[in-house]
N, C-alpha and C positions, 0 to 999 in steps of 0.2 A: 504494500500500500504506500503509496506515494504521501507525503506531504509537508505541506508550507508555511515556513511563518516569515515575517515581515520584522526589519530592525531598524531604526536608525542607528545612524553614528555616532556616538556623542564624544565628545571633547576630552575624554577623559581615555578611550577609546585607540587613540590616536599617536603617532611617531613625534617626532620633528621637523619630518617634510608635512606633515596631516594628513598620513596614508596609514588605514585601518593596521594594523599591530596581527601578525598571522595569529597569536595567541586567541584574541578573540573573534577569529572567524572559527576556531574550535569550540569557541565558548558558544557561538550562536549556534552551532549544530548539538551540541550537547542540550542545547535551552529547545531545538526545533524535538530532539529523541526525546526529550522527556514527557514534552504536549502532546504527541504524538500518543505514546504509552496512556498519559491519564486519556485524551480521549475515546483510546480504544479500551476503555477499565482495564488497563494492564496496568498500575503503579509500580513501580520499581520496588519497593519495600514487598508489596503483595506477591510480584514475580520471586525471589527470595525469601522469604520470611514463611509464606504460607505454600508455595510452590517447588520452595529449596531451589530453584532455576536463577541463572545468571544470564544478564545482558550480555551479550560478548561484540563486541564490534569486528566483524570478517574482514572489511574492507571499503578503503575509502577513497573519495575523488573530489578534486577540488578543483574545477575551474574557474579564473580570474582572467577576465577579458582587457579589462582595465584599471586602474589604480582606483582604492575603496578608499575615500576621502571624508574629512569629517561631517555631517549632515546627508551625507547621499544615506537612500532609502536603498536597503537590497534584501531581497528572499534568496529564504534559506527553504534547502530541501533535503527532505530524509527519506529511507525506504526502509521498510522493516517488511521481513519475509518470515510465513512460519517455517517453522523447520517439523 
């Protein structure tokens, strides 16, 4: 299942030149996997706790077509497959 969420940039976010920091383009994908989860009633706590099951991250791709600056608006997208 494919899906998206929506970030701004903020100022805090940001380099020296004012280009997004690769740390938090991890950070928004980890924020898109976890909405993802609660909207699908899968909680990360409930996956483990009640499931004894682990998130595991397979593999990832990241394309940048152009430099992420402070205030540009960009979607992030996730897939999550059952196994």
């Amino acid at each position: 299942m494919k899906y998206g969420m929506d970030f701004d940039v903020r100022s805090y976010e940001i380099d020296s030149r004012s280009i997004i920091k690769p740390s938090v383009i991890f950070q928004y994908m980890q924020e898109s996997m976890e909405a993802q989860m609660k909207d699908s009633d899968v909680g990360y706590h409930d996956l483990h706790d009640k499931k004894r099951l682990a998130f595991i991250l397979s593999r990832m791709t990241v394309e940048i077509f152009k430099p992420i600056k402070q205030w540009d608006k960009i979607r992030v997208y996730t897939w999550c497959e059952k196994s």
